[in-house]
Short mmCIF file of the C-alpha atoms (twelve columns), coordinates in Angstrom:
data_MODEL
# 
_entry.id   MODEL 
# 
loop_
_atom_site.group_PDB 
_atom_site.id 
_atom_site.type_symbol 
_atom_site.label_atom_id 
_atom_site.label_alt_id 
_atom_site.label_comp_id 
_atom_site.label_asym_id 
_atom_site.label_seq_id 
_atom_site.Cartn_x 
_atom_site.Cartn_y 
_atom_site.Cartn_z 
_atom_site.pdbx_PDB_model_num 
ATOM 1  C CA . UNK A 1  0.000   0.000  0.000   1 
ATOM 2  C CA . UNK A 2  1.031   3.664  -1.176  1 
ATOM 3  C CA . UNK A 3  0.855   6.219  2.142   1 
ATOM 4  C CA . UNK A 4  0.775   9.850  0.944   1 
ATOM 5  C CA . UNK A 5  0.861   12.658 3.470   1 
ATOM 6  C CA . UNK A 6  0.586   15.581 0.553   1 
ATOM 7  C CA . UNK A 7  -1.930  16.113 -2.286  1 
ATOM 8  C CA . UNK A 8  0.494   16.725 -4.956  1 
ATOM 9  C CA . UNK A 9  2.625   13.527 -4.162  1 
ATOM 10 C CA . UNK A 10 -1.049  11.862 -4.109  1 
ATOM 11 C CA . UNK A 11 -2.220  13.213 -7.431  1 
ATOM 12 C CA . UNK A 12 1.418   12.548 -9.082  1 
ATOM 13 C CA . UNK A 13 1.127   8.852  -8.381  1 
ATOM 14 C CA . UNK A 14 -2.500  8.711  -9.685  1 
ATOM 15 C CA . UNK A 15 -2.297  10.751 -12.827 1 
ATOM 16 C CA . UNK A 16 -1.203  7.184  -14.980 1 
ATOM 17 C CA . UNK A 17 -4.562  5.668  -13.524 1 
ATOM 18 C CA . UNK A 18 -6.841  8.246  -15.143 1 
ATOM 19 C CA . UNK A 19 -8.542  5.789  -17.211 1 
ATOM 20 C CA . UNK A 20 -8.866  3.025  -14.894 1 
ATOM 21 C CA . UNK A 21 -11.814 2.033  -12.487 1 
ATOM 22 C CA . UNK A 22 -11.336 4.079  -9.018  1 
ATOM 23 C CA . UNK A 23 -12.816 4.270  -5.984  1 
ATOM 24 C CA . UNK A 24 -11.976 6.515  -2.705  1 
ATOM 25 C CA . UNK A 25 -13.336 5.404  0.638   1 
ATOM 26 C CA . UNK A 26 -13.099 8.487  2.919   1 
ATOM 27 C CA . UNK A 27 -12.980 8.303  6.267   1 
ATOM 28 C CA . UNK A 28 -12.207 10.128 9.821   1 
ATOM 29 C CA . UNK A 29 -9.852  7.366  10.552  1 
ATOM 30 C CA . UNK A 30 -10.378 5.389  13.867  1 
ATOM 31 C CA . UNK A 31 -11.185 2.093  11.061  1 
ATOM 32 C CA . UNK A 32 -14.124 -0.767 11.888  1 
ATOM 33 C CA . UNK A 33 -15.856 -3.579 9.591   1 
ATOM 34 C CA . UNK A 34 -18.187 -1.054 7.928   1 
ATOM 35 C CA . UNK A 35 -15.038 0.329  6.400   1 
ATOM 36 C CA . UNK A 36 -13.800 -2.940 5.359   1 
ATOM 37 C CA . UNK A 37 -16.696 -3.696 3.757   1 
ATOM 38 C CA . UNK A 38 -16.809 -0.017 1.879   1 
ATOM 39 C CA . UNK A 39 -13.160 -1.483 0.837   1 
ATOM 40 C CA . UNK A 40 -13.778 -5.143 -0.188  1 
ATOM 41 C CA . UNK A 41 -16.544 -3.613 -2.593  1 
ATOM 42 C CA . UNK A 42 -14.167 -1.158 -4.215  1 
ATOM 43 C CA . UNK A 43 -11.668 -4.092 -4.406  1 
ATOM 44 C CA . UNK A 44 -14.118 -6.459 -6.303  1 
ATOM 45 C CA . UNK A 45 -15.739 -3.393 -8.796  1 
ATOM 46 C CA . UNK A 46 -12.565 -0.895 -9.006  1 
ATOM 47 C CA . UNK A 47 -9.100  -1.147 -10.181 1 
ATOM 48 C CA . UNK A 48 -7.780  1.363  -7.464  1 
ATOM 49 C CA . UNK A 49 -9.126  1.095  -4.088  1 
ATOM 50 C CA . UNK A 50 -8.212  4.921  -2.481  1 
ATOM 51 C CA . UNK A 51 -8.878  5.622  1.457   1 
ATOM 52 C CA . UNK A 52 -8.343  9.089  2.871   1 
ATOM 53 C CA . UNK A 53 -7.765  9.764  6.832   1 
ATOM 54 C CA . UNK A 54 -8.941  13.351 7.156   1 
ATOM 55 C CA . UNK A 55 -10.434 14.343 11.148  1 
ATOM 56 C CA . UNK A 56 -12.103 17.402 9.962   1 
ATOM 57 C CA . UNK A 57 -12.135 20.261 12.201  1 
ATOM 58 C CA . UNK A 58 -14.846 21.581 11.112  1 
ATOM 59 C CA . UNK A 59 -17.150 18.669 12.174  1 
ATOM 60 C CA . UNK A 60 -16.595 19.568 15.295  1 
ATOM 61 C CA . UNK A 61 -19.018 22.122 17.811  1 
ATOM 62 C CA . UNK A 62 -16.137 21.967 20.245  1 
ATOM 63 C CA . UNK A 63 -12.184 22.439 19.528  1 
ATOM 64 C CA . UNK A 64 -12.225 20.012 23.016  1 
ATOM 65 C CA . UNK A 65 -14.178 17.538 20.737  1 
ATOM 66 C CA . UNK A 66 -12.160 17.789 17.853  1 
ATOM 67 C CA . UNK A 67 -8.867  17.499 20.193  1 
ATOM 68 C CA . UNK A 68 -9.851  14.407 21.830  1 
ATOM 69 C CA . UNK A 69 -10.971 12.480 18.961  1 
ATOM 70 C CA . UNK A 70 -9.746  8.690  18.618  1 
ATOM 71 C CA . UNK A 71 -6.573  8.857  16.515  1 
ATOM 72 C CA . UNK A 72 -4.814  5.606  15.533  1 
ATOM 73 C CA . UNK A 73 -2.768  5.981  12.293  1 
ATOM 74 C CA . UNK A 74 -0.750  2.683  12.669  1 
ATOM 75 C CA . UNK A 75 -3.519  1.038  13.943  1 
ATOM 76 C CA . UNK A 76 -5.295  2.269  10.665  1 
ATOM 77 C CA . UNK A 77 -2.230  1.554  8.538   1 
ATOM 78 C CA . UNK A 78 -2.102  -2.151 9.480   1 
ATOM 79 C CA . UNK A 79 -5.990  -2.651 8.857   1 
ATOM 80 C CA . UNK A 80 -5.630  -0.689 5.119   1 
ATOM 81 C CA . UNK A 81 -2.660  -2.713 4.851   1 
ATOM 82 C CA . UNK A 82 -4.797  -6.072 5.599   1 
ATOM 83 C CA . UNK A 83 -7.642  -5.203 3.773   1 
ATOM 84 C CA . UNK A 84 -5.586  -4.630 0.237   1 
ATOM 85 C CA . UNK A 85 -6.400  -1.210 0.357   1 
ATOM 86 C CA . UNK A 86 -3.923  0.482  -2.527  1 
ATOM 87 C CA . UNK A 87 -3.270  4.085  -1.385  1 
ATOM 88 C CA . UNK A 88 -4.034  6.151  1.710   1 
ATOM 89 C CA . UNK A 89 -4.129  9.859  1.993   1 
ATOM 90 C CA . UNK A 90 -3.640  11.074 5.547   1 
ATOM 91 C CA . UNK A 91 -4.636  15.056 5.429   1 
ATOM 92 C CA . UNK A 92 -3.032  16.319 8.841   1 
ATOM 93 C CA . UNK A 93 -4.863  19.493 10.191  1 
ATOM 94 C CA . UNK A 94 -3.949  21.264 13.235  1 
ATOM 95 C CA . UNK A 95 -7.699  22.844 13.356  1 
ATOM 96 C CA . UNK A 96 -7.845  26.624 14.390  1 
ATOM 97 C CA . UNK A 97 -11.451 26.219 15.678  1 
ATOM 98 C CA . UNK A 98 -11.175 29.369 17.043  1 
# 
């Protein structure tokens, strides 16, 4: 599995795959079966299977909220990595919330 921390690295390696079958699975990270199964679809009807890790600030009332939710990247890695997944895009944010 690809891990990409920037969009332009991200869109670089996908520009040859333009005409190919993709699917992105985004998610808030924090990975359980329904996200597997989100995956094992893509794998069976795509030909790239795409997850994004983005905790959006913004989804948040509360910057406490925001601050304290779950955050397991390795944890997530492994369970991409398990699941086939073929690229993951982790957007960090440090979230103003202000």
């Amino acid at each position: 599995m690809y891990i990409f921390y920037h969009i332009s690295d991200h869109k670089a390696f996908l520009d040859p795959f333009h005409k190919i079958s993709t699917r992105l699975v985004p998610t808030m990270g924090a990975l359980h079966g329904a996200h597997l199964s989100l995956i094992e679809e893509s794998k069976q009807q795509d030909d790239l299977t795409l997850c994004s890790i983005f905790v959006n600030p913004d989804q948040f009332d509360r910057k406490e909220d925001w601050m304290n939710y779950a955050r397991f990247p390795e944890k997530d890695i492994t369970f991409l990595e398990s699941a086939d997944c073929d690229t993951c895009f982790f957007v960090l944010c440090s979230g103003d919330l202000s």
